[in-house]
Structures are given as C-alpha cells and as structure tokens.
N, C-alpha and C positions, 0 to 999 in steps of 0.2 A: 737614606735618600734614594728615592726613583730614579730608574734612566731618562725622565722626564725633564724632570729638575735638574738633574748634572748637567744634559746639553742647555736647557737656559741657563744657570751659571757658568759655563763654559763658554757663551752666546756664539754657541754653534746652533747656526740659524736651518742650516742646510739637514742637520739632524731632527732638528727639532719638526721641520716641514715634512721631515720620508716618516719621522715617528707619529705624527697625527693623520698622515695617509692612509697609515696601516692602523690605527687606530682613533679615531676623533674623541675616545673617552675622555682621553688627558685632558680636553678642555674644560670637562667638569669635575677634575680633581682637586680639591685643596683638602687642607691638614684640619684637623677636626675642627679648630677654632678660626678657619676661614679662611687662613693663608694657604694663595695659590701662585702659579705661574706667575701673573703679572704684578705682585707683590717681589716676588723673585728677582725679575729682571728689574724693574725699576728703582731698587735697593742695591743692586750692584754699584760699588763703588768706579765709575767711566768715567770720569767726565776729566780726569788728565791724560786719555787717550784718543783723540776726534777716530778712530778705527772704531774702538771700541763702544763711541757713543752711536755711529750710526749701526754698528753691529745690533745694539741693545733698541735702538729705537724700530729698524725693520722687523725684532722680533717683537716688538709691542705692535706692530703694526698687524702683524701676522695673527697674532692670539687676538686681538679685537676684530678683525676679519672672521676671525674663527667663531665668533658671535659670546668672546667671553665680554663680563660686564666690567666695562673700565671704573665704576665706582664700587667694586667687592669690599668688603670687608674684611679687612683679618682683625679680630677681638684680640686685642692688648690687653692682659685685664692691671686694672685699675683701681685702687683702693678708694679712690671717690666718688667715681660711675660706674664698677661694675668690670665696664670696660672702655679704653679707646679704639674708637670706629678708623682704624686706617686702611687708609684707602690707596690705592696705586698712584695716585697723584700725591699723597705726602710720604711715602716710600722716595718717587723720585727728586721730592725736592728736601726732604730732611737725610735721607740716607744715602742716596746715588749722589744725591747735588748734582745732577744732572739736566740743567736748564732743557736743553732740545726737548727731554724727554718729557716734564710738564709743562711745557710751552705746547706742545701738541696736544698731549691732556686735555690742558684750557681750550684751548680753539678747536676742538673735538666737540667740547659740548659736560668735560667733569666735572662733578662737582667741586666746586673750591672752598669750598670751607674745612674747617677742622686744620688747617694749618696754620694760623694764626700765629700761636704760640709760637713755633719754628721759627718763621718769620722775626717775631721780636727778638728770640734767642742772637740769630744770626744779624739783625741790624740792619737788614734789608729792604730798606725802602723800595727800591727799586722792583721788588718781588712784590711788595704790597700792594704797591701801584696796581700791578700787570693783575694779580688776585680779585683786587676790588674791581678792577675794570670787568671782569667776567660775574662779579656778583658774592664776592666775597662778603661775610657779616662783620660788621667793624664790629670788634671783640672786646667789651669792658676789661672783663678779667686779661685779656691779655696785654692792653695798654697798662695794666696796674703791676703785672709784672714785669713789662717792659722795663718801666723805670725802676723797678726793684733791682732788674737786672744792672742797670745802668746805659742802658741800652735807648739812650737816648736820641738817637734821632728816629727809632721808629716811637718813642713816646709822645714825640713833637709830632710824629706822621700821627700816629691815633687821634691827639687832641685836634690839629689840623681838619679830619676827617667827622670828626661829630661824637667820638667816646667821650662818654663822661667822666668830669675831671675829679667829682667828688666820688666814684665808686669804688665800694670797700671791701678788703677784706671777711673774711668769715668770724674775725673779732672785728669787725668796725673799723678799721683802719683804712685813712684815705691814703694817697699817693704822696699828700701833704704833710700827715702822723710818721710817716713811715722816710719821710728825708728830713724831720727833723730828729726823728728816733736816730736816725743811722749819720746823721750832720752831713749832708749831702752839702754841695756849695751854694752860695747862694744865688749864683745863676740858674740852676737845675729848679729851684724855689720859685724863680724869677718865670720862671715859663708857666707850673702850674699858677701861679698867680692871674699870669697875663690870660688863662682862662675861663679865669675865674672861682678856682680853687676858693672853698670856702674855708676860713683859719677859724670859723665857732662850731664845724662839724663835729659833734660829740663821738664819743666807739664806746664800744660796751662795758667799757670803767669809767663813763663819763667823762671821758677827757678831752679836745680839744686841742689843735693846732697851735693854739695862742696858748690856754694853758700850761702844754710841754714844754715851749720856748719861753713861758713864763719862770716855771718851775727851776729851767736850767740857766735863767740870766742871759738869753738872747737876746740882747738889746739890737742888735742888727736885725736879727727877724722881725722882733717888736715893730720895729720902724718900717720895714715893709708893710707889714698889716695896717700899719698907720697907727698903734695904739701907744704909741712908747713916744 
C-alpha cells in the first residue's frame, strides 16, 4: 500500500493535501482494475463516528476538487458480467454506510444507479426513495431478489414504483414460483397478487403458479387465484 492510501485510510486530510502539493500524480492513481482514492475513502467504515464522517467527507471533497471522477470505476469481477462497475457512490453506501458521504454524491450530480441490489439487501426504502429521486433505474431483477431475500418492504417499494411483478428469473421463475416454492405466507402472496402477479405464468419446465400450489394441495392459494 502507498503513502497515498494510508493517509486516506487514516483520513489524515492534512497529509493527504501537503502529499498532492508536492505531487498531483496521486490523483490519477488507481490499482490496475480501477480502484482508487475515492473508492478508499468512501468504503471506510465512519459512520458510528460524526469525526470521522466529516473527516472522510472533506477528503472526498478535496480529491473531487482535485478533478478526480466521482463516477470511477473499480472492476469487481463478476462471474455473470465480466465485471461489477462500482462506483464511489456504492462504496459509500454499501461499505462505509456512510449516508453524508452519498448524499453529497447524489446532489453532486453521481450517478445512482448500480446500487439497487444494496438497497433491497439492506431494506431501505428510505435510500430508495432519495436514489430514484436523483434518477435511479427501478431494477427488475433487484425487486425479484428483494423478495427472494424477504426483504419486503423494498419489494412493496419496487412494485409500488412500476417493476414488474411477473419478472423472471434465468429458469423462468416469477416472484410468485419462487414464494410458493419456498411457502412464503400468504400475505407476502397477497401483495404480488394485488399487482397483479400472473398464477398461469409458465418457466421453463412448464410450470405455473397454479400448477405448484396445485401439485402440493394448496387449497388456500387455490382460492386466492380464484380457481379452487
């Protein structure tokens, strides 16, 4: 590790400003696959110290002054894309959990997507909100994991917001397949319903909502759908 990086992990601010003085190269340092300083500070875990938050946020404020790019990339790699694109904005809100620090982000002008998932992980309506409000992509797959996760009140925020309630998996499986697969209750049921959840969506063994709850003698399901 660099004496670059220690003083922003250290969020010695006062270091980090004599050290770009004497050299401005550090602003265009990062690690072969992309991560730099401001992946650094906004992963520090601050946010049960109000010192250490505004410590970390001056020095975000200092490196974007510096004319580094608040939407950098550092390459996650990825068994299904290659790679995930994270950005100094889901650093600060999946790994610092440091609200001030993408809150300024956001009203900076970063992008907000790619955080999604995070978001439903954590249950966080209230982070979604503030997300979509800057132009966040209301995320299919991540409503479909939400509720996988159980993570239902951001499932209710996705459907609320316009995801689609029949989108599936990469076997065909809706949100519907997948809580009668797993016997979810039958309120969690009651919601994709009220959106209109389809129970004749087929997946790629032919099967169907009604089907499954057929198969296993859900007469209670049954009778939501209306077929029993």
């Amino acid at each position: 590790m660099n004496k670059f990086i220690r003083a922003v992990k250290a969020l010695d601010a006062a270091g980090i400003k004599e050290l770009l003085q004497k050299e401005a190269k550090w602003l265009q340092w990062s690690e072969e696959d992309g991560k730099n300083a401001l992946h650094y500070v906004c992963g520090l875990a601050t946010s049960s110290d109000p010192q250490k938050v505004e410590a970390s946020l001056q020095i975000l404020k200092l490196l974007l002054n510096g004319g580094m790019d608040m939407n950098a990339v550092h390459r996650i790699p990825d068994n299904n894309c290659g790679f995930f694109p994270a950005t100094p904005l889901w650093y600060a809100y999946t790994r610092g959990r440091n609200e001030k620090l993408y809150t300024y982000l956001l009203n900076e002008g970063a992008n907000p997507n790619h955080c999604m998932f995070a978001i439903a992980w954590y249950d966080d309506v209230e982070a979604a909100d503030r997300f979509k409000k800057h132009g966040a992509d209301i995320e299919d797959g991540a409503f479909l994991a939400a509720f996988n996760w159980k993570r239902f009140g951001m499932a209710e925020w996705f459907l609320k917001n316009g995801t689609d309630v029949d989108f599936a998996d990469p076997d065909g499986n809706t949100a519907l397949h997948q809580a009668i697969q797993r016997n979810y209750r039958l309120e969690n049921i009651q919601l994709l319903l009220r959106y209109g959840a389809d129970f004749n969506q087929t997946n790629k063994e032919g099967e169907s909502p009604k089907t499954l709850a057929e198969r296993n003698n859900r007469t209670k399901l049954l009778r939501l759908f209306g077929t029993k």
